[in-house]
LUMKOL-373459 format. One line per 8 residues: their letters; for each residue x negated, y, z of N, C-alpha, C, O. Coordinates in Angstrom, 2 decimals, decimal comma. Atoms other than C-alpha are relative to their C-alpha. Layout:
N
A) X Y Z X Y Z X Y Z X Y Z  ...
***
This chain:
223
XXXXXXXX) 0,84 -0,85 -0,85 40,70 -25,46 -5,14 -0,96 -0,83 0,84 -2,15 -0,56 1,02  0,87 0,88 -1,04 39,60 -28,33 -2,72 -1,40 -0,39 -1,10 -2,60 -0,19 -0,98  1,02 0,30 1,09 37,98 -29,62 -5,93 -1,83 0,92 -0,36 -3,04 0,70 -0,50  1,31 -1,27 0,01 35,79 -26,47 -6,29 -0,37 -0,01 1,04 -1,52 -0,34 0,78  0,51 -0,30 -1,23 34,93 -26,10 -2,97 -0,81 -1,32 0,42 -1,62 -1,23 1,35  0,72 1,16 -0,09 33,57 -29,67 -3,05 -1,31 0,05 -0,87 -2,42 -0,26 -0,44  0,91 0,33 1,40 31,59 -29,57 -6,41 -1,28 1,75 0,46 -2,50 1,90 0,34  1,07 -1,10 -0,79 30,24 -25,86 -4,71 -1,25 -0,34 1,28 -2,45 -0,08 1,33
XXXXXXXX) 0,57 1,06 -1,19 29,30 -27,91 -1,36 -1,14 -0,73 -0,04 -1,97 -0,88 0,85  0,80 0,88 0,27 27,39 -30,17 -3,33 -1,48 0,94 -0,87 -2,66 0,66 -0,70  0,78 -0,21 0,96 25,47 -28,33 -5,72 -0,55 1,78 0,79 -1,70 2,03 0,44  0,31 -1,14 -1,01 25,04 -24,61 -3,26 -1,31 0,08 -0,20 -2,02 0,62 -1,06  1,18 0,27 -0,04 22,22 -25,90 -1,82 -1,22 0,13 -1,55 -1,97 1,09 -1,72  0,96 -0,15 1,22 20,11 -26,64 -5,39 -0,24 1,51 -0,08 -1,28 2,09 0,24  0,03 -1,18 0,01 21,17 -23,29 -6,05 -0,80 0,99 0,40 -1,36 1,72 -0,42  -0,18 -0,88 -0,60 20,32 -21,24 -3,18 -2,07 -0,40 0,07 -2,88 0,45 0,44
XXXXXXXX) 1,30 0,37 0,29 16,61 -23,26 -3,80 -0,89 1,21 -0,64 -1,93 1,72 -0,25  0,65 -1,11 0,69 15,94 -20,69 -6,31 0,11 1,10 0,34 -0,07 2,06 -0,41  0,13 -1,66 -0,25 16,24 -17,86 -4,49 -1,37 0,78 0,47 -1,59 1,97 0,21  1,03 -0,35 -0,40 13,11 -17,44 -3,02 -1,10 0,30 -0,90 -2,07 1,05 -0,71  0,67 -0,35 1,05 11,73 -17,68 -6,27 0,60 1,30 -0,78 -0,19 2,08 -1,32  -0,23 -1,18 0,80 13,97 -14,97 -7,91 -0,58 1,32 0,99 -0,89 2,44 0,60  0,55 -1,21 -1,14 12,82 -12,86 -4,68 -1,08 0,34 -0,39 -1,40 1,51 -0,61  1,30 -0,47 -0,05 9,63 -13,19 -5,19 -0,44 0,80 -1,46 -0,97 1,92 -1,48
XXXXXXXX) -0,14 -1,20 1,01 9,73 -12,21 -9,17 0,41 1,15 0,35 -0,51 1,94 0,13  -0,73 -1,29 -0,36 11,73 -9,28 -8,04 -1,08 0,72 0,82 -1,27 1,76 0,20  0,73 -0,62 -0,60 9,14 -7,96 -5,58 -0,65 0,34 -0,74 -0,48 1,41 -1,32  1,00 -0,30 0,72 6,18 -8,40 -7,36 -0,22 0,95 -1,19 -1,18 1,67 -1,44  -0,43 -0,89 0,71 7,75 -6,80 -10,05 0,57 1,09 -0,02 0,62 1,63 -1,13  -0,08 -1,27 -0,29 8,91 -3,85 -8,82 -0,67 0,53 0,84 -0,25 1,65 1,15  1,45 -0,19 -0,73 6,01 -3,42 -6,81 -0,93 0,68 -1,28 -1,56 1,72 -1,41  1,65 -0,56 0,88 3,67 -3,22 -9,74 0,96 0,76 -0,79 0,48 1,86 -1,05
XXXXXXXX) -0,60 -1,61 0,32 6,58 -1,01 -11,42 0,32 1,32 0,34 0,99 2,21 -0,19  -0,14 -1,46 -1,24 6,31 1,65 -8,71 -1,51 0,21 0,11 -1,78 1,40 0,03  1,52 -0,59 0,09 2,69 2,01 -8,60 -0,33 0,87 -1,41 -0,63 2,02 -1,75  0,29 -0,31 1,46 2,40 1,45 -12,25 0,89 1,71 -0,60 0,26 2,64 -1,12  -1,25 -1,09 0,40 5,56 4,25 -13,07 -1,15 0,88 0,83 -2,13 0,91 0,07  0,53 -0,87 -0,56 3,62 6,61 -10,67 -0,69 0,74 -0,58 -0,59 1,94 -0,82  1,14 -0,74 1,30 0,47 6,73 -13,01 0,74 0,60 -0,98 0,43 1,76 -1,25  -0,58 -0,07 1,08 2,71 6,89 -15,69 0,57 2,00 -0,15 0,50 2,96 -0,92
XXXXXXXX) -0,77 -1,62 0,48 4,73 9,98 -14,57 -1,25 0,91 0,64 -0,84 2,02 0,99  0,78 -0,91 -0,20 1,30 11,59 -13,49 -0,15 0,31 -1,44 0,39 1,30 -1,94  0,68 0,38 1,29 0,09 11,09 -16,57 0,89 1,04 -1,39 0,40 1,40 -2,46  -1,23 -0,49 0,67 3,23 12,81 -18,25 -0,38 1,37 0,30 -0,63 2,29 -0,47  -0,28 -1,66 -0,69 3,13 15,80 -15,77 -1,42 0,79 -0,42 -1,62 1,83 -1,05  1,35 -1,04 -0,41 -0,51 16,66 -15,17 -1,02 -0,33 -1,18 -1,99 0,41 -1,35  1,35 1,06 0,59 -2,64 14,12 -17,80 -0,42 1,30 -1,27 0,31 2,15 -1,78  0,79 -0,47 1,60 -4,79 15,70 -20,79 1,33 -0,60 -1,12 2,31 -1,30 -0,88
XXXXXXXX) -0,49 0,53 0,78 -3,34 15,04 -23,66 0,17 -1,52 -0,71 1,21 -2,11 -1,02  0,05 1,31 0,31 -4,45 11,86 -24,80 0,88 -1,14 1,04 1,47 -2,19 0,77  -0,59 0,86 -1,24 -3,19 10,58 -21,26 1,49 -0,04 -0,16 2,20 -1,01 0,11  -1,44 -0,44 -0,38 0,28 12,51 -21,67 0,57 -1,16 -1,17 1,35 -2,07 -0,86  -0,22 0,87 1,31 0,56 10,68 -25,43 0,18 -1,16 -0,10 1,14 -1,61 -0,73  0,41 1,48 -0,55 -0,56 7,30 -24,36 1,41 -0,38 0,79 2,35 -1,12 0,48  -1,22 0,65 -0,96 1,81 7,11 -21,43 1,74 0,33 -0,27 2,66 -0,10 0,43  -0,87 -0,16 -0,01 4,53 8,60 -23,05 1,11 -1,28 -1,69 2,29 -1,57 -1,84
XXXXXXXX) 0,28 0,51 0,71 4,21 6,51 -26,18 0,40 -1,29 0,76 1,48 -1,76 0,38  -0,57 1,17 -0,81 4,45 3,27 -23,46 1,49 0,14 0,25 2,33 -0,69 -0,07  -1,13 0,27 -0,60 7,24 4,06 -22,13 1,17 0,26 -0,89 2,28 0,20 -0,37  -0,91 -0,36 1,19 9,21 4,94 -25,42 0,09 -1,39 -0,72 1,04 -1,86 -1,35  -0,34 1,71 0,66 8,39 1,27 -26,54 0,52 -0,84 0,92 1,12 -1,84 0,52  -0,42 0,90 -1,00 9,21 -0,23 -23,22 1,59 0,54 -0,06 2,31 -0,15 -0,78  -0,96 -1,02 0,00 11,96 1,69 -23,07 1,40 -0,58 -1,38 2,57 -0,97 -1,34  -1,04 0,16 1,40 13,38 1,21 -26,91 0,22 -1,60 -0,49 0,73 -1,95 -1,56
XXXXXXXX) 0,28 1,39 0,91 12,73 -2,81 -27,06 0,71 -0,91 1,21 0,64 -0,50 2,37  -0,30 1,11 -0,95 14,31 -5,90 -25,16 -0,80 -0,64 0,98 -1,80 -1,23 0,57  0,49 0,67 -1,09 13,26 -7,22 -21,87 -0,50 -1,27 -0,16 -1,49 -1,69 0,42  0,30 1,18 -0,01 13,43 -10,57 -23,15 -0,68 -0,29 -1,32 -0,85 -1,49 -1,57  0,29 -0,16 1,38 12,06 -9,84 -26,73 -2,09 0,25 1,07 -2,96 -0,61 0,93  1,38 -0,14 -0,79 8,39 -8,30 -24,09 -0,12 -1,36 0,60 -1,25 -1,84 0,47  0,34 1,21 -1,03 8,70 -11,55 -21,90 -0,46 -1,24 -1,07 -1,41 -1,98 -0,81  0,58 1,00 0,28 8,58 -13,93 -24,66 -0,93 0,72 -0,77 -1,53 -0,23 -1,28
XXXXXXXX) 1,16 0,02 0,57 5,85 -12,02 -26,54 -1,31 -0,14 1,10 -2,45 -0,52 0,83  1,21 0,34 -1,11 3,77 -12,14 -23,23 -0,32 -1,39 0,14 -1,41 -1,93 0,31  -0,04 1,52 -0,72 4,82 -15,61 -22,51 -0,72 -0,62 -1,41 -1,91 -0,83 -1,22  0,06 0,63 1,18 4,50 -17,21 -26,51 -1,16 0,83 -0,97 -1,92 0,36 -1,82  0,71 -0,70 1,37 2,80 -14,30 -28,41 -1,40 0,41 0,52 -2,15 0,71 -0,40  1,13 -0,40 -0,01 -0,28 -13,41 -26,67 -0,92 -1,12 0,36 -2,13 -0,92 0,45  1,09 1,25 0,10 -1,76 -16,96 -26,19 -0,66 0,25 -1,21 -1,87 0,15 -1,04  0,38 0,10 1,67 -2,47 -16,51 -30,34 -1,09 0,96 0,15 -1,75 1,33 -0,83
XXXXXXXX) 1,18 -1,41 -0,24 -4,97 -13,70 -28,68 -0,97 -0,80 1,13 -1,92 -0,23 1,66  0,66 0,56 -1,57 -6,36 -15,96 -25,79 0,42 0,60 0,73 -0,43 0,83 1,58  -0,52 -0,30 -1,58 -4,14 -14,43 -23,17 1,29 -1,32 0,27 2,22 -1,57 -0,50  -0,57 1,18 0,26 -2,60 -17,63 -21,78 0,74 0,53 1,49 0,05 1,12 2,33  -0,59 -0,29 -1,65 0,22 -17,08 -18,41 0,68 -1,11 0,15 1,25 -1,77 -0,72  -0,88 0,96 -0,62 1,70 -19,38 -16,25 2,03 0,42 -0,61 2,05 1,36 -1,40  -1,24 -0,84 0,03 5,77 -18,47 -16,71 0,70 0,83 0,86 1,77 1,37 0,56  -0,66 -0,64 -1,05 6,52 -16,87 -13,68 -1,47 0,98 0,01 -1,19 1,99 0,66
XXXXXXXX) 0,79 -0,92 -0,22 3,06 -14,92 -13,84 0,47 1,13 -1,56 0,41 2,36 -1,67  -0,31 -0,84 1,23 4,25 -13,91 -17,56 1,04 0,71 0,09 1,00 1,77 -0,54  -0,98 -0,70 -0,31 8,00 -12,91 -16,08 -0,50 1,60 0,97 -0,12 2,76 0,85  0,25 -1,35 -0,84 6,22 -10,67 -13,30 -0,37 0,98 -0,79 0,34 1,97 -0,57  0,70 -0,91 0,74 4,23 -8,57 -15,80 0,79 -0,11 -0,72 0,21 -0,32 0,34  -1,15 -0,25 0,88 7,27 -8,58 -18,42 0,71 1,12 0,52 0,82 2,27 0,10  -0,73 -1,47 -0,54 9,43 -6,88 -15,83 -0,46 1,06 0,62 -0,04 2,22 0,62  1,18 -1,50 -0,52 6,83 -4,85 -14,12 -0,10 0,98 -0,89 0,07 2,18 -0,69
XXXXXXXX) 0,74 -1,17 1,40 5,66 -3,37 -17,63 1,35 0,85 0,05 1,45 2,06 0,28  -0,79 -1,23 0,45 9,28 -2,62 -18,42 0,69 0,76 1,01 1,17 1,83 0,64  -0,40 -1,13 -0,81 10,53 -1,13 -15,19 -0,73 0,94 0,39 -0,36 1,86 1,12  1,04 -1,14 -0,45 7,39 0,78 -14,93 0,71 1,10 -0,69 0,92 2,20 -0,18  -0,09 -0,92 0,76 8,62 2,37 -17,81 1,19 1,21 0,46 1,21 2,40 0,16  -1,31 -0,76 -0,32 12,05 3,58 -16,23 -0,56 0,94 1,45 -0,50 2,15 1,67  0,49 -1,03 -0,73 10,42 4,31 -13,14 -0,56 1,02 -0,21 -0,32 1,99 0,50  0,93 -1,24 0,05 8,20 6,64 -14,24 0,75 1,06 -0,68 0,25 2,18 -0,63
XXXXXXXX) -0,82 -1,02 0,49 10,94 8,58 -16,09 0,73 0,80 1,64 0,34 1,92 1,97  -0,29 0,09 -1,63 12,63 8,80 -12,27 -0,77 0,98 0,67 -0,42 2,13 0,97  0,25 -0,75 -0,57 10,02 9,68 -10,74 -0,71 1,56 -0,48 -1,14 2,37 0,35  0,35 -1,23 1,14 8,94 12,62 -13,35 1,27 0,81 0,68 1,14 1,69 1,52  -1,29 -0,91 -0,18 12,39 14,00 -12,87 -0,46 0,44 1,95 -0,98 1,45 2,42  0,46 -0,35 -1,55 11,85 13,84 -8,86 -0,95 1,30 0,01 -0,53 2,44 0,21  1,13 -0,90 -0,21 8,18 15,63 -8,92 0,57 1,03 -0,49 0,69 1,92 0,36  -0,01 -1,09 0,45 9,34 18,11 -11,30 1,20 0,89 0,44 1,50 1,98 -0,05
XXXXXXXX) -1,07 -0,79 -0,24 12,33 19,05 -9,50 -0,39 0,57 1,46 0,41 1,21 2,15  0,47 -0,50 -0,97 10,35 19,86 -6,73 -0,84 1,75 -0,22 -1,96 1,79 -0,74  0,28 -1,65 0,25 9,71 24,17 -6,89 -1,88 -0,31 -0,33 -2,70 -0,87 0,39  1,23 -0,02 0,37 6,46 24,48 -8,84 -1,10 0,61 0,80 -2,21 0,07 0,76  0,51 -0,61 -0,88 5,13 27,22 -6,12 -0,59 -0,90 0,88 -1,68 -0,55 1,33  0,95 1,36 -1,08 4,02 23,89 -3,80 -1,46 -0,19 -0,05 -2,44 -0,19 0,69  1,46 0,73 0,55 1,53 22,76 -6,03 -1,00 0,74 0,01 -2,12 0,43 0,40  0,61 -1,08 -0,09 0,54 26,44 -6,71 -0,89 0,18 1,30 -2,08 0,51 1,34
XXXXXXXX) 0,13 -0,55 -1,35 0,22 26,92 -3,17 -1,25 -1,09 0,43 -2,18 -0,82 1,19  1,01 1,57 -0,47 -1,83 23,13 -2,89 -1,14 0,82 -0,62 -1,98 1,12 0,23  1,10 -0,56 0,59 -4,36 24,97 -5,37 -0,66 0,86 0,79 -1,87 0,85 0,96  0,32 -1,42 -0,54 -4,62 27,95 -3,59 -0,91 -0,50 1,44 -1,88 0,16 1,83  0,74 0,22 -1,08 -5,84 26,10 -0,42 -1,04 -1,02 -0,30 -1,76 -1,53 0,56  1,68 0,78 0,89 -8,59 24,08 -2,63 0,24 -1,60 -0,28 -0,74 -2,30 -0,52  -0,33 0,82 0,46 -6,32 20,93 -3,32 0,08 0,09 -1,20 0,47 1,06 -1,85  -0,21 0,51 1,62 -6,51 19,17 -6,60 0,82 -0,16 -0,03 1,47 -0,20 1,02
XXXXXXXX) -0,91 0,45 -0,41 -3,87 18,21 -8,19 0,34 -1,17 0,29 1,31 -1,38 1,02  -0,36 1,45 -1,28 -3,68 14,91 -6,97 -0,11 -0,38 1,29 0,27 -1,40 1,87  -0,17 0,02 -1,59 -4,43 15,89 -3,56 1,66 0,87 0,18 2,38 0,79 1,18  -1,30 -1,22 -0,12 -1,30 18,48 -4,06 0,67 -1,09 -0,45 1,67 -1,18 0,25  -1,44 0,56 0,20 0,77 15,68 -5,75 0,39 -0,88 1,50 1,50 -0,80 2,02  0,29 0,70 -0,77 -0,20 13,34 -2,97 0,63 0,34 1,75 1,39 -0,37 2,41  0,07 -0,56 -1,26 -0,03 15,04 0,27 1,53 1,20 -0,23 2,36 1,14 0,67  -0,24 -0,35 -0,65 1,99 17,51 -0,42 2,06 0,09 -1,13 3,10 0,54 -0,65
XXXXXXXX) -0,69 -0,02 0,67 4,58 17,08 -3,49 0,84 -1,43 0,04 2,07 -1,34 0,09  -0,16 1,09 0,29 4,90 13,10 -3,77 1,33 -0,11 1,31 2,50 -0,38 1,05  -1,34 0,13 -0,69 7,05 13,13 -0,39 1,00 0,15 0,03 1,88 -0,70 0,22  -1,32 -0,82 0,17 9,50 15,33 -0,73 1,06 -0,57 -1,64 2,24 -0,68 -1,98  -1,13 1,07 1,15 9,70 13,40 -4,30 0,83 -0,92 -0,08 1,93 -1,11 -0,61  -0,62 1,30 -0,06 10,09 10,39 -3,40 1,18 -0,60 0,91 1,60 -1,76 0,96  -1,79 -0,19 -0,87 13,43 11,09 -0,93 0,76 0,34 -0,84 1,94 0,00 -0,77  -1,04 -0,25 0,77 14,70 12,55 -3,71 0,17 -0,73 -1,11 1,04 -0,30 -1,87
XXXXXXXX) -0,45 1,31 1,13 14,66 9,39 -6,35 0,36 -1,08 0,68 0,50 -2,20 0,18  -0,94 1,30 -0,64 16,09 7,25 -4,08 1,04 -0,32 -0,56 0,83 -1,24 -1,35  -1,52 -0,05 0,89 19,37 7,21 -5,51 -0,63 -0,93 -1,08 -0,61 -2,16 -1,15  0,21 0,71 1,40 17,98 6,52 -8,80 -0,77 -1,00 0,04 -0,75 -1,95 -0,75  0,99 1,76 0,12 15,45 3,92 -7,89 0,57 -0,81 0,26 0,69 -1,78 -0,49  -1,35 1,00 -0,61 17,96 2,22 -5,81 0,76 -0,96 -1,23 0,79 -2,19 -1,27  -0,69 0,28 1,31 19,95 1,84 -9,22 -1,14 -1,17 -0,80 -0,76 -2,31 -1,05  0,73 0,81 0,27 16,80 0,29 -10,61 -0,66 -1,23 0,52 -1,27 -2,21 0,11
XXXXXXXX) 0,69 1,57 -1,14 15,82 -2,00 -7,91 1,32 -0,64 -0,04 1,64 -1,19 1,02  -1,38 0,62 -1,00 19,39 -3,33 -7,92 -0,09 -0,53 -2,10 0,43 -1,56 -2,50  -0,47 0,58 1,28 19,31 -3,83 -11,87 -1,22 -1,14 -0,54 -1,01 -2,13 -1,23  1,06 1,40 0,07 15,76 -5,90 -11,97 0,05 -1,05 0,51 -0,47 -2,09 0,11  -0,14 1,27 -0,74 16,86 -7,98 -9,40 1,29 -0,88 -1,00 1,45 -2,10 -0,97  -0,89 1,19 0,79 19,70 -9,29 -11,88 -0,92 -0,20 -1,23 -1,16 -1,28 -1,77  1,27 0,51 1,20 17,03 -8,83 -14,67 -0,53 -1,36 -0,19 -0,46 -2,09 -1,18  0,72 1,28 -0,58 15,12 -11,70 -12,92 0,48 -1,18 -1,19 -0,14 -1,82 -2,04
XXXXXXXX) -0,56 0,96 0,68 17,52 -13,76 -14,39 -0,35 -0,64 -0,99 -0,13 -1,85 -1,00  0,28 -0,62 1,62 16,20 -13,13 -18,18 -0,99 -1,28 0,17 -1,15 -2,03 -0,79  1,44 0,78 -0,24 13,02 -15,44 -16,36 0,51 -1,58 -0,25 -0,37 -2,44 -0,27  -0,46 1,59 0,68 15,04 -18,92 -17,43 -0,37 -0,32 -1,02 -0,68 -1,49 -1,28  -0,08 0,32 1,28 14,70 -18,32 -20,79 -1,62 -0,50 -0,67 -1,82 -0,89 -1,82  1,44 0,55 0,04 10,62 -19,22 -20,37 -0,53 -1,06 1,05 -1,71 -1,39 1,08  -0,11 1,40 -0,50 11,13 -22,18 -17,97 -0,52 0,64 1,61 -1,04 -0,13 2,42  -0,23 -0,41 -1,94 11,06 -19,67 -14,08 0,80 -0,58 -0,16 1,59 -0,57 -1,11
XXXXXXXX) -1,52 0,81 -0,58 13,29 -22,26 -11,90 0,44 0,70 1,10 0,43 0,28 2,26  -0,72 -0,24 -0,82 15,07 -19,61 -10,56 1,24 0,01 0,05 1,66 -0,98 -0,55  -1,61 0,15 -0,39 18,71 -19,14 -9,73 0,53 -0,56 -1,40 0,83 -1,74 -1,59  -0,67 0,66 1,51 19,97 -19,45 -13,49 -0,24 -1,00 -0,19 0,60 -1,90 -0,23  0,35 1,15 0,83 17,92 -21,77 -14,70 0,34 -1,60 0,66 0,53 -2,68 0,10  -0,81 1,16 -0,73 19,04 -24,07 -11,73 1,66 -0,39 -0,51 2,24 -1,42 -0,84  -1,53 -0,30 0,39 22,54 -23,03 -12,51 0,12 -1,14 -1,43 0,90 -2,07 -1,61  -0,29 0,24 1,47 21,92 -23,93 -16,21 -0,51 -1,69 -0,40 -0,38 -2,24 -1,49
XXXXXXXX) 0,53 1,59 -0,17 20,35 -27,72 -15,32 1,03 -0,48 0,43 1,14 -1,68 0,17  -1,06 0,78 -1,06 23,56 -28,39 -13,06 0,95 0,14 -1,06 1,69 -0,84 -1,08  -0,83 -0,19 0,46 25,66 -27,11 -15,60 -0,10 -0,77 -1,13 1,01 -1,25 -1,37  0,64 1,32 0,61 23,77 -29,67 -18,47 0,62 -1,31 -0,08 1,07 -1,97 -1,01  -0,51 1,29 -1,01 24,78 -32,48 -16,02 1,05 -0,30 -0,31 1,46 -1,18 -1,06  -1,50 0,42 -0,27 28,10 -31,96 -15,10 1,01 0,51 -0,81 2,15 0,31 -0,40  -0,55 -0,71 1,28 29,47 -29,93 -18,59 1,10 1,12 1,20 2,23 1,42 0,82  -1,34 -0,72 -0,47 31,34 -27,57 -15,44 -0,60 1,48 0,04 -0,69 2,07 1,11
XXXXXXXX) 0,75 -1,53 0,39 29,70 -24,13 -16,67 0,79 1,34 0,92 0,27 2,32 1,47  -1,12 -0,92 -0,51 33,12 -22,30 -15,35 -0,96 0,05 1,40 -1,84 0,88 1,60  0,07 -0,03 -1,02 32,49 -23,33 -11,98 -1,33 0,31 0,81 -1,51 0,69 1,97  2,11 -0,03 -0,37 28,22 -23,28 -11,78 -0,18 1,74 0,03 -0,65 2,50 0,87  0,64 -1,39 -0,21 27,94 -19,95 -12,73 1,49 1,11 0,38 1,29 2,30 0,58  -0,55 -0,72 -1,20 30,69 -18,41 -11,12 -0,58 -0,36 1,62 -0,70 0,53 2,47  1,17 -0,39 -1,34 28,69 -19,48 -7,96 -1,30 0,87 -0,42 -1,42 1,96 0,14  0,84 -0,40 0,32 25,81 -18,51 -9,42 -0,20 1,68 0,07 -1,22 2,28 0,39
XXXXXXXX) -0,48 -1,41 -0,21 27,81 -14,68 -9,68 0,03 0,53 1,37 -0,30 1,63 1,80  -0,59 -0,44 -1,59 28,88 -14,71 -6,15 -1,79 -0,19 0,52 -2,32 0,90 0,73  1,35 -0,20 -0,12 25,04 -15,60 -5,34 -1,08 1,66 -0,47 -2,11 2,24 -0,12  1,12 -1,23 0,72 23,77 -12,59 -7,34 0,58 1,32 0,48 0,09 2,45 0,46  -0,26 -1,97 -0,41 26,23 -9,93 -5,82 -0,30 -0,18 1,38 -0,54 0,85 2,01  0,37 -0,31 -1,51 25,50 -11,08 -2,21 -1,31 0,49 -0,11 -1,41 1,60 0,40  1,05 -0,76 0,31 21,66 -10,46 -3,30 -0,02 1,64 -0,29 -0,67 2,40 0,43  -0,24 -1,24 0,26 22,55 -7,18 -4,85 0,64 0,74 0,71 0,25 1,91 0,77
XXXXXXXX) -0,71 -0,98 -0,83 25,18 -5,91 -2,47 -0,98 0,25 1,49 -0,97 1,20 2,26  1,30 0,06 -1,21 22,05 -7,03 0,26 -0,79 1,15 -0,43 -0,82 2,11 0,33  0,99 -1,52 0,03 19,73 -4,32 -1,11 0,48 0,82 -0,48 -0,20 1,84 -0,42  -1,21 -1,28 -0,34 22,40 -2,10 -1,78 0,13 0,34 1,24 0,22 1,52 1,58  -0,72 -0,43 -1,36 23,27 -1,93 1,31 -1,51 0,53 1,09 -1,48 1,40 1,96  1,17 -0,16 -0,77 19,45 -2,02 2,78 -0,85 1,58 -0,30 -1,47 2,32 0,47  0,31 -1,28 0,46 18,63 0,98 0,25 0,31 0,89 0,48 -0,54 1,76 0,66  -0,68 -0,77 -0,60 21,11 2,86 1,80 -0,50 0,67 1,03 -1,03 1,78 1,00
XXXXXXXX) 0,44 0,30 -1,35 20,34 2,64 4,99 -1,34 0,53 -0,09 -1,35 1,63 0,46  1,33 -0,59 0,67 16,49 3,45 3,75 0,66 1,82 0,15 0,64 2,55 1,14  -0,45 -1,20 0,35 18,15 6,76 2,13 0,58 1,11 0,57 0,37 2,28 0,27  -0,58 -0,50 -1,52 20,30 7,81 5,35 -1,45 0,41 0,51 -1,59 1,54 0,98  0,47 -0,16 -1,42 17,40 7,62 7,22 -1,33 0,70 0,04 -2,05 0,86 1,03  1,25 -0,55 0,69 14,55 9,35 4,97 0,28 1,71 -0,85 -0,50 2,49 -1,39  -0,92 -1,04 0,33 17,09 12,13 4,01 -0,32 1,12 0,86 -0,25 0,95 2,07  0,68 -1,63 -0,23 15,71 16,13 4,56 0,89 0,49 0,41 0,66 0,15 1,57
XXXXXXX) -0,69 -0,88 -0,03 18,65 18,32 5,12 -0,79 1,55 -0,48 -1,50 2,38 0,09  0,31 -1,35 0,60 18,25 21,01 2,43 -0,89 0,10 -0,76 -1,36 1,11 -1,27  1,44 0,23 0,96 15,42 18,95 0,50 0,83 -1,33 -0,48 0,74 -1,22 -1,70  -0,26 1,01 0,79 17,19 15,52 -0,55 1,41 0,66 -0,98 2,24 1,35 -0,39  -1,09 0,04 0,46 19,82 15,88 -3,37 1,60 0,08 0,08 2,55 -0,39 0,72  -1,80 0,29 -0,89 23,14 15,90 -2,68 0,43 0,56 1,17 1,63 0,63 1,45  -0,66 0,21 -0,97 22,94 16,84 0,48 -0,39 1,46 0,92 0,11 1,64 2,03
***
């Protein structure tokens, strides 16, 4: 035990190096998958056809294909086109694209579970509908996909991870240099675990707290 707690001692630190970098993938990327998802589930609800087709069509390939199968065709396969990315600019837009895709299923379900009469009613007083999704639908949505986004913001942040396999030096890929070294794999990435649920049980717990405190009585889910 002393043993581990020594060989942890020593090597922590390296570790805990990469966190700021898996943070920052993680933002960026669910950042531009919450905007992006937004269009997406407009696009679903309200779009023309071509729009509804298009975006539904995305998100059925993002959706049906590997995370790390999109990252290395961004990272390896679209230089052969002249699109050339750094690896951590090619991880952000990997997981962005594909959590857009989940988000926007999310928040579809949200909008549309909101009583159709709203929007009606947005028309009726000379809102479009994107002033009606906006103003007067989008709120009341977006208290009620908490839950489920939560779930998704908590599963990209271990996603991140996936970003080793194109040379991001974040948490893993530190993990997976120390572990190289010293052949002690057991012991590297069992820190490496306990690292990833304090992250995760951290915005678990921050979501929450969010969800408590953005919660309708008689308009959020559940409650």
């Amino acid at each position: 035990m002393s043993d581990f707690l020594d060989f942890a001692a020593e090597h922590l630190p390296y570790i805990l190096a990469g966190v700021p970098t898996t943070l920052a993938l993680w933002i960026l990327a669910i950042t531009f998958g919450f905007f992006f998802g937004l269009v997406l589930a407009w696009c679903r609800i309200y779009g023309k056809k071509p729009a509804y087709w298009a975006s539904t069509g995305y998100i059925e390939i993002f959706r049906g294909t590997p995370m790390l199968v999109q990252m290395l065709f961004i990272y390896l396969g679209l230089p052969e086109v002249g699109l050339t990315f750094d690896p951590f600019t090619a991880a952000v837009i990997a997981i962005g694209l594909n959590t857009s895709a989940y988000q926007a299923e999310y928040f579809r379900g949200a909008i549309q579970s909101i009583p159709q009469g709203q929007m009606t009613a947005a028309r009726a007083m000379g809102m479009s509908d994107l002033q009606g999704l906006i103003f007067i639908v989008l709120p009341q949505a977006l208290r009620r996909v908490i839950p489920q986004w939560s779930n998704e913001a908590i599963l990209e942040l271990k996603f991140t991870s996936i970003a080793f396999a194109i040379g991001v030096t974040e948490i893993t890929a530190r993990a997976e240099t120390i572990g190289f070294k010293t052949f002690r794999f057991f012991e590297i990435f069992l820190i490496v675990a306990a690292v990833y649920f304090v992250l995760t049980a951290t915005v678990a717990q921050i979501l929450h707290i969010v969800e408590r405190r953005t919660a309708v009585p008689g308009l959020t889910l559940g409650r």
